[in-house]
N, C-alpha and C positions, 0 to 999 in steps of 0.2 A: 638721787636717793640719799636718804640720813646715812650720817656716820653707823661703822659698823656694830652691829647690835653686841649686848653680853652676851644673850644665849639665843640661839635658832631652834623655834619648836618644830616638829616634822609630822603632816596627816597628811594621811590619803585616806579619802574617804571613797564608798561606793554606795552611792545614790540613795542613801538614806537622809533628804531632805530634813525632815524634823527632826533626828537624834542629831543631824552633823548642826542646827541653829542653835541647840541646846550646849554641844561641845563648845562652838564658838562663841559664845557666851560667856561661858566660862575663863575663856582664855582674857577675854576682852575687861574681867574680872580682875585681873590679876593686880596685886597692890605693888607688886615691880613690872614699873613699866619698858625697861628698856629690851624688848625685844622683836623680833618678826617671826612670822608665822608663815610657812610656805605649805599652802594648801593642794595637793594633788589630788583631781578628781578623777579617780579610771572609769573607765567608759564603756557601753557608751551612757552618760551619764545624761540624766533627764533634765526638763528644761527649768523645773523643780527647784536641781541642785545646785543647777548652773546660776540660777537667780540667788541662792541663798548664799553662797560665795560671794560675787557681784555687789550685791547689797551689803555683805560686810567689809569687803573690798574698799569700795567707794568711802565707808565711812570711816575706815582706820588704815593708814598709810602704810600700817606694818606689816597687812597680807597680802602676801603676795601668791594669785593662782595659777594652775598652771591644770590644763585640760587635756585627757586624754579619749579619742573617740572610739579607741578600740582598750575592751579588758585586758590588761598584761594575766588577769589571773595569780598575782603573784604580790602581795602585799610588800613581800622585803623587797623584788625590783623597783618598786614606785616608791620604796621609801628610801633605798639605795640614790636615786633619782633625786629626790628631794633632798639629800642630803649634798647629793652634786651644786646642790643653790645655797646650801646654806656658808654664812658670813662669821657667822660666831667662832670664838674658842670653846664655846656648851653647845650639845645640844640635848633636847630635852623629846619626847615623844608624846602625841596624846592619839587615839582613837576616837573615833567619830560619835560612836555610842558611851565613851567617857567622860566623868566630868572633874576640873580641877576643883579644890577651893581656893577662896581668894589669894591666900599665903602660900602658896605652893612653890611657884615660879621661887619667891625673896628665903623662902625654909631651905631649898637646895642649892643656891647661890651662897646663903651663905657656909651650909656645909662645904658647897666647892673651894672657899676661898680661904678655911681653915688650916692652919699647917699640922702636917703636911700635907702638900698637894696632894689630892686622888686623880684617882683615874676613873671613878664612877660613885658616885653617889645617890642612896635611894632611903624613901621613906617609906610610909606604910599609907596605905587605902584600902576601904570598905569594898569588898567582894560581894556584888549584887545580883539577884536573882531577877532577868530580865523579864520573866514569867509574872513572880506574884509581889517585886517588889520587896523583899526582903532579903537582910542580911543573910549572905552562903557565911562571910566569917570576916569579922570586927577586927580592922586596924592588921589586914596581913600585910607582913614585911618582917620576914623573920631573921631575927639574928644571922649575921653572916659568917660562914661556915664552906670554904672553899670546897673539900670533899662530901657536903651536901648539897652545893649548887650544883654537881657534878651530876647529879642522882634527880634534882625535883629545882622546878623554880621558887626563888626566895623572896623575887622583887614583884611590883606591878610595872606593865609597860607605861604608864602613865606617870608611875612615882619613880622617874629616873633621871638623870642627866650625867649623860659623859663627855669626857672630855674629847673634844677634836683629833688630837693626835691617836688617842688610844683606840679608836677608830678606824684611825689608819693604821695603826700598827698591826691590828687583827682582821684588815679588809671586808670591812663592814658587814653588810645580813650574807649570809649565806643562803643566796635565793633557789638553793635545792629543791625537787618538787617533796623530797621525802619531811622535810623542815617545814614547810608552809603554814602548820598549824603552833612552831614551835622555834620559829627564827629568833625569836626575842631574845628567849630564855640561852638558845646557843651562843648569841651575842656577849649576854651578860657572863656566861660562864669561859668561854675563849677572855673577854677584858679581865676577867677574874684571876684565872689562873698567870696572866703576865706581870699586872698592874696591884694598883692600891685601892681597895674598896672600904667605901666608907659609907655606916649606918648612921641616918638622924630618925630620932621617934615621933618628928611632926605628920600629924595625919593631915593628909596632900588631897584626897580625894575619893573618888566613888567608880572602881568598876563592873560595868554591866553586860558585857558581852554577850550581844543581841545576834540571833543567826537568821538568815544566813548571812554572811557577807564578802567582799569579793572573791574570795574564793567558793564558794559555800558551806555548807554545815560539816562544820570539819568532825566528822563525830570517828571517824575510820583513824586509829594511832596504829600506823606500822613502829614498832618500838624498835624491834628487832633490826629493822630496816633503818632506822635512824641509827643506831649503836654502828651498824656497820659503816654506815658512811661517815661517821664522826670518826671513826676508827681508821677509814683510811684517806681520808682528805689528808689532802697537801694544804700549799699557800694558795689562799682564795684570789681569784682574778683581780680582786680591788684591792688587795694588799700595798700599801707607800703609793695610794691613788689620790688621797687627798692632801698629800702632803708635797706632790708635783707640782710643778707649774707651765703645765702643757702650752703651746706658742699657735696659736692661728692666723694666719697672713691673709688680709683680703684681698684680692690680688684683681684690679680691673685690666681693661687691656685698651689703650689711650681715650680714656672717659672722661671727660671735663666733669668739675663738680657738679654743674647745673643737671646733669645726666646720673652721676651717681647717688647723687647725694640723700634720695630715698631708699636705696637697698643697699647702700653701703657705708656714707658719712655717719647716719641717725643709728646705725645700729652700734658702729662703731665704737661712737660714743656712751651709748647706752652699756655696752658692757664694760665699758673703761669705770662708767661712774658703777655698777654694779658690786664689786669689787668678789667677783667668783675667782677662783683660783687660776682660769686661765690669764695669760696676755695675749695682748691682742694688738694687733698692726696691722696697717694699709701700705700697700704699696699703688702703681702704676709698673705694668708691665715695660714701659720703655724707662724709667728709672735705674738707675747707675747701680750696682752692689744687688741685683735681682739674687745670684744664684747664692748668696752669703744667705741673704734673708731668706731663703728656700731652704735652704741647709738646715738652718734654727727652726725652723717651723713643725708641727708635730698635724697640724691638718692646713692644708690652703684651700681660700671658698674664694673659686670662678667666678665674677661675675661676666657674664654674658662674652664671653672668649669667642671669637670668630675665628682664630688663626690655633694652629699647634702652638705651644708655649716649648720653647728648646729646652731638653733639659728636666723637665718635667717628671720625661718616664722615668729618667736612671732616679730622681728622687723616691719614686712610688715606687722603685722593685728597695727603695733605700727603706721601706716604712712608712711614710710622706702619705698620707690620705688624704683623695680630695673631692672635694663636696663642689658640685657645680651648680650655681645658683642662674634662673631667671626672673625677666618681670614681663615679659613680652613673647610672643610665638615666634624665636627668630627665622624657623622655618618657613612662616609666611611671604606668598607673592608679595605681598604690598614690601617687605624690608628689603627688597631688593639685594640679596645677598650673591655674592660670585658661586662658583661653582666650589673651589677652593674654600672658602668658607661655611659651607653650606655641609661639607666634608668633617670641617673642624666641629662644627657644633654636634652632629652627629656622632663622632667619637669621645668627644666629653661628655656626651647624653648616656654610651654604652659603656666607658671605663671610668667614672665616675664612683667614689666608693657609697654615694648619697648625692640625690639632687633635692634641690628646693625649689620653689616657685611661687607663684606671689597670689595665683587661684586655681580654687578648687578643678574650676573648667580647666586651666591648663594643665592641671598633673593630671587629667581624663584625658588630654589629649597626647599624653605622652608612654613611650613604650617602656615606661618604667614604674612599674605598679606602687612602689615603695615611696615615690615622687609624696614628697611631706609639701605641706602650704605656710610659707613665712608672709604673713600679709604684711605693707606698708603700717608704719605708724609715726605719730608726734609725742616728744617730750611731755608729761601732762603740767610740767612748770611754765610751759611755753603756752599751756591755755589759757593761765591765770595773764600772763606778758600780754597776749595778743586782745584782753579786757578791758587794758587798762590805758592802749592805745590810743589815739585821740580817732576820733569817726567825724569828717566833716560834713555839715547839715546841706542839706540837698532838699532843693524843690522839685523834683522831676523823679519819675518812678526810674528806677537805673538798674540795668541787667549786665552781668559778667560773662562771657563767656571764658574760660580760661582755657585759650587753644593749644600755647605752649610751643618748645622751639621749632615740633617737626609736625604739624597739624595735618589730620587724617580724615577727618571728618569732611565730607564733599559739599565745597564752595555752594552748590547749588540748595541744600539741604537748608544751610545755615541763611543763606538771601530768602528762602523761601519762607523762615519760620522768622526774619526779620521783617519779610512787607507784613506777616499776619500780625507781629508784634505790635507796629506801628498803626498798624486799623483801631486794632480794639485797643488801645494805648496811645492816643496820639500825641506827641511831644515826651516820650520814654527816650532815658538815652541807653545808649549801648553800647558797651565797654569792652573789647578784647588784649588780653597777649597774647601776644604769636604773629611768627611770620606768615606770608600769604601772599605770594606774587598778585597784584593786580584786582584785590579785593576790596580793599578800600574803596574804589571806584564804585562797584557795585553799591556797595552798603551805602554810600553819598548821595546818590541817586536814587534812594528811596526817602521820599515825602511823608511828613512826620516823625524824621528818625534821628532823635540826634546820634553823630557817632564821634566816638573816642578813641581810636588807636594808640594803645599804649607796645611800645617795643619789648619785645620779650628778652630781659636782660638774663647773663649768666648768672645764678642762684646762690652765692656765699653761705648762705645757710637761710633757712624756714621762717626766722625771724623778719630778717629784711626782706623775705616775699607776701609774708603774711601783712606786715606795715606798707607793703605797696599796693596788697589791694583794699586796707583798711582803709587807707585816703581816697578813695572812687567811691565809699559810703553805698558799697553794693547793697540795693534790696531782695534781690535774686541771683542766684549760679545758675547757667545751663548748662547743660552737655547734652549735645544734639549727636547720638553715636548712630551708626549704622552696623548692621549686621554682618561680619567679617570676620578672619580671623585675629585678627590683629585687637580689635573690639570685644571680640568674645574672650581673649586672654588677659587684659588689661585690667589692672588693680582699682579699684574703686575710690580714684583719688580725689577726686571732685568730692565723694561724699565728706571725705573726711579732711580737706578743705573746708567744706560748707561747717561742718560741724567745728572746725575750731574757731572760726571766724563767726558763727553763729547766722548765717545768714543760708534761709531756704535752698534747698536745690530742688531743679525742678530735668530730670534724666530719661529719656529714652530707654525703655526694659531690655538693656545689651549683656549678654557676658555676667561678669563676677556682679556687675551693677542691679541682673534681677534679684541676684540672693541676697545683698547686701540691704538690697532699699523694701521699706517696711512701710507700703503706698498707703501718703497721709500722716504717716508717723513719723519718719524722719528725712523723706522727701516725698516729692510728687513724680510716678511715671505716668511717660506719654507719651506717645510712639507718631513720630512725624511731624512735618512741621505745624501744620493747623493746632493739633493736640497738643503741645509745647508749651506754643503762644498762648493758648485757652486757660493754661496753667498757670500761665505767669498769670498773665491780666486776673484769673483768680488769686493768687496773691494779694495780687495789688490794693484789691475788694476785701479781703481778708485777714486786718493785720494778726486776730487771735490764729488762726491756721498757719500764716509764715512763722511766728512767735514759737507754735508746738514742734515745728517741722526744725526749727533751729536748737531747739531748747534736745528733742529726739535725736538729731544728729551731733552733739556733742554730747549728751550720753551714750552715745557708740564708740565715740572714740576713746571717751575714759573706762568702757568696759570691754571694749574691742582691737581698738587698733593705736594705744598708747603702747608707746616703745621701753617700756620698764618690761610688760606683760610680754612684751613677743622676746625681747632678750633673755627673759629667764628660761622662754620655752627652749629658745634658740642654743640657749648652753647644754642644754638636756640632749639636743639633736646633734652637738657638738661629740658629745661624750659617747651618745650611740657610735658614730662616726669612726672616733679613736676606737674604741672599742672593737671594730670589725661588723659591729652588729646592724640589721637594719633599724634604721629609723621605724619609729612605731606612732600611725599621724593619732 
């Protein structure tokens, strides 16, 4: 990700597709360019809003979105949220039915930068009538006046920007249900009464406040009921929150990289280059100085732990919160787990303070309703790397299968969908990694087939995996899965394989892979081996259809399963975590 921005804008919007392209617009307007825009969409949010995000998304680097499938109902929590992502010393707020003008952003920047420092700065915007279009009242932003902020709001949410700290000094929105229609105004009058406020007279913008919106038509003012709670609130939950620098240890438990490295190296990184206010570290559980690094930690994420971890509980009664992450049903016959193990996973599934998991089908199969979905992803810098790679030219149609180091998929399955391969493909080669006691043979033994055996090495990182199948000049990916538990849990990694490498997949409708694949759009399903083969050899026939199927699958990944996107959500889930709260998917 760029260097950190000047100022962090903050929306949440709720599903008003045409008002939120009209907001972003405006933003995208702006004659100061240096900032990000962290879009929360609360949910459940239509496929409308989701595309109109996305599409802005993809086209300017600086927004970043973040999706929720359930209503918080609560405007200040999601914007409380979005404030957990934001990178700046400013931040600035817009609503979705708001609009900036161009100078808006560079008018309050420069107020902020004037001495003496403030602690909030605001101008004046046109108060519009969503009805008929017309001025309610020209250029409000009235003179600042401490014991009148007290009484009525002065500022627009839109014509503001404060500073970081003062923010945390006064523990952000006060996401009370008696507030909801009125958290803003509380915000500005708590930084007011501590801090330095400063008036500039540039008109910033226009707003329109259209109902209803996520909350509904807030037309009901309990007043009475607001005075009393402002009267006796203490220090708000989030007070000196942003000003922390909370510690999360990833903690595998003896994982070679090749095995971690998509649920734990890639995120890793991703929040390092991020730069949210947490740190963040990896360990290995048989690693020297465990219980130091335990100690400093404010949350540790499990990855896939089989054993009790010593030492753990006195952490958790010590504070210590811990999120136990999967990517796999380790409960399943096929993993072969001890009885003793099988114990362990079970106990971090129940005393867990949040789990994750890597699909949807899997947190359905789990006794834990709150189970959130962290899907796999890629760097989206590493799309543009693996572009530019060399592709050697090839006469022969050539098929990948990518088995990998512990391959699950039944020998028979795969011989079966290779003689049909070689029928209707004669002189196709076919290319696998992964081990396979005694497979080879079979695959040799079939006429018209060439085969390729490439050894499945341990994975240093995504890079030099993606350059080893770029030189094989794949024209196709298969993944031949079978019906299973093991199958029905597993993360849809081939598609997003396929998609960074740009080359067709053509998958078996298994698990996370029916939801995922978008049949003819960004892959082909087909269920067994006949229908596999028929798939590919259409390809083959086909280059405008492999072309869509690739061009489709790496638009999933840069709108789906890129590791910026899932980091940001993941620090949100982080913060639920510390927090005590449940995750909210």
């Amino acid at each position: 990700m760029p260097a950190r921005p000047a100022v962090s804008i903050v929306l949440a919007t709720y599903d008003r597709p045409a008002l939120l392209r009209r907001a972003l617009a405006s933003i995208r307007a702006q004659t100061f360019p240096d900032w990000e825009l962290i879009v929360i969409a609360d949910g459940p949010p239509r496929a409308e809003t989701l595309e109109a995000v996305a599409a802005a998304a993809a086209e300017d680097h600086r927004i970043r979105p973040v999706r929720f499938a359930r209503n918080a109902g609560s405007p200040a929590r999601r914007c409380n949220q979005a404030m957990a992502l934001a990178r700046a010393d400013w931040v600035a707020f817009q609503d979705d039915d708001d609009l900036w003008y161009p100078g808006a952003l560079q008018a309050l920047l420069a107020g902020a930068r004037a001495d003496p420092a403030p602690d909030l700065v605001y101008g004046a915007a046109h108060l519009m009538d969503a009805r008929t279009g017309a001025h309610v009242h020209e250029r409000f932003g009235l003179p600042f006046d401490r014991d009148a902020l007290e009484r009525r709001n002065l500022f627009c949410n839109n014509a503001v920007l404060v500073a970081r700290d003062a923010l945390d000094a006064v523990g952000g929105y006060d996401e009370s249900e008696v507030l909801r229609a009125f958290f803003d105004w509380d915000l500005w009058r708590r930084i007011a009464a501590r801090g330095r406020v400063r008036r500039i007279l540039d008109l910033l913008g226009e707003v329109w406040a259209f109902q209803p919106d996520s909350v509904g038509a807030n037309a009901v003012i309990d007043e009475a009921g607001m005075r009393a709670h402002v009267a006796a609130r203490g220090p708000l939950p989030l007070q000196g929150y942003w000003s922390r620098r909370p510690s999360v240890l990833f903690l595998t438990d003896r994982h070679p990289a090749a095995l971690s490295l998509w649920r734990v190296d890639l995120l890793v990184d991703a929040l390092r280059r991020a730069g949210s206010r947490w740190t963040v570290d990896r360990a290995d559980a048989t690693a020297p100085g465990l219980a130091a690094r335990l100690a400093a930690a404010d949350v540790v994420v499990l990855y896939r732990f089989q054993r009790k971890l010593p030492g753990l509980q006195d952490r958790r009664r010590a504070g210590l919160r811990v999120l136990y992450d999967l990517d796999d049903d380790l409960l399943a016959p096929e993993v072969g787990l001890s009885a003793a193990e099988r114990e362990a996973v079970r106990a971090h599934l129940a005393e867990a303070d949040a789990v994750s998991v890597s699909t949807p089908r899997l947190a359905a199969a789990l006794d834990r309703p709150e189970a959130f979905v962290r899907p796999n992803g890629v760097p989206l810098a590493l799309l543009d790397e693996v572009d530019r790679l060399p592709r050697p030219e090839r006469r022969r149609f050539t098929v990948g299968w990518l088995a990998g180091p512990d391959p699950r998929d039944p020998e028979e399955l795969v011989l079966a969908f290779a003689r049909s391969l070689a029928r209707r493909l004669p002189g196709a080669a076919f290319v696998w990694f992964g081990k396979s006691d005694g497979f080879e043979v079979g695959l040799r033994a079939i006429a018209g087939l060439s085969v390729l055996r490439r050894p499945y090495f341990p994975i240093a990182g995504l890079g030099e995996w993606y350059a080893a199948l770029r030189r094989e000049a794949l024209d196709a990916i298969v993944a031949p899965l079978v019906e299973g538990s093991i199958d029905e849990a597993r993360s849809p990694l081939k598609l997003i394989d396929s998609g960074a490498l740009r080359v067709p997949l053509v998958v078996s409708p298994v698990g996370a892979y029916r939801e995922a694949v978008r049949d003819g759009e960004n892959a082909l399903l087909a269920d067994g081996p006949e229908s596999l083969a028929a798939a590919v050899a259409r390809l083959a026939g086909d280059a405008a259809l492999a072309d869509r199927l690739a061009a489709g699958a790496r638009q999933d990944v840069r709108e789906r399963f890129r590791i910026e996107r899932i980091a940001d959500r993941f620090v949100l889930d982080l913060d639920e975590a510390l927090a005590g709260r449940p995750v909210v998917p």
